[in-house]
C-alpha positions in Angstrom: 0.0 0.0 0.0 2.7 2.7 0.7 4.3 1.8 -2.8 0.3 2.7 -4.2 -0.5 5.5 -2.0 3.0 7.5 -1.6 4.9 7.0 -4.4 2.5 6.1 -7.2 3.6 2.6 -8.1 0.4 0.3 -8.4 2.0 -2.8 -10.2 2.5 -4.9 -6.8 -0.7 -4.2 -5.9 -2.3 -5.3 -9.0 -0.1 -8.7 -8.5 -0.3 -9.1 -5.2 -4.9 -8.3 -5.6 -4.5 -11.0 -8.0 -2.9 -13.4 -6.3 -5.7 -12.9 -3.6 -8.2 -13.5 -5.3 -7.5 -16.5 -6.8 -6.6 -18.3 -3.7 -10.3 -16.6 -2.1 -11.8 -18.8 -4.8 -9.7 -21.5 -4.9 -10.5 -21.9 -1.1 -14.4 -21.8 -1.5 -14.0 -24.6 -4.5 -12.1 -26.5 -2.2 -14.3 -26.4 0.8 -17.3 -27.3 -1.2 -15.3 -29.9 -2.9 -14.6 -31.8 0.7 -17.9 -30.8 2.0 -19.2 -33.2 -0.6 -16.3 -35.7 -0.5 -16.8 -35.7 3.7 -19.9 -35.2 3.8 -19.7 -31.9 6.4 -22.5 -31.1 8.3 -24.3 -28.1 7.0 -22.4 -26.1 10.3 -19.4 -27.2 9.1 -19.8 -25.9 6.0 -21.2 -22.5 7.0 -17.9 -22.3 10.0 -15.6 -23.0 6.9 -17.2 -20.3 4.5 -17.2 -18.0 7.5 -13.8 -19.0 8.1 -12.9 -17.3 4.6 -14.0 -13.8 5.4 -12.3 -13.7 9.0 -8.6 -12.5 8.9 -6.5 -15.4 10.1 -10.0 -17.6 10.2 -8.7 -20.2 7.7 -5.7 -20.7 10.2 -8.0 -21.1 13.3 -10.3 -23.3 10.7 -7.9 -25.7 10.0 -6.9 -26.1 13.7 -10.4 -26.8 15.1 -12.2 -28.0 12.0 -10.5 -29.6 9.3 -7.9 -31.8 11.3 -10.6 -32.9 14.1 -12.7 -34.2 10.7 -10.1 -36.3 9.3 
């Protein structure tokens, strides 16, 4: 952001807003891709969704969810 805001250079952000959003999606297709391979609860579901819009939430996701449902 200080590259962007202060000095005018918008390049990394471009990359870097990229990057982001493909792994945003690439997380949803993968949660509703184990949902249906596991066979999640529909709170599990919701908690991992959820999980996606929470900063660090994936993290704290894959510490309570995903590894107690293997």
């Amino acid at each position: 952001m200080p590259l962007k805001n202060i000095y005018g250079i918008t390049l990394p952000n471009k990359i870097v807003g990229y990057a982001h959003g493909f792994l945003f999606i690439a997380y949803i297709i993968w949660v509703l891709w184990v949902n249906k391979e596991k066979k999640w609860s529909l709170k599990n579901l919701f908690l991992a969704l959820i999980a996606s819009l929470l900063p660090f939430g994936t993290f704290v996701a894959d510490a309570k969810l995903f590894r107690a449902n293997n």
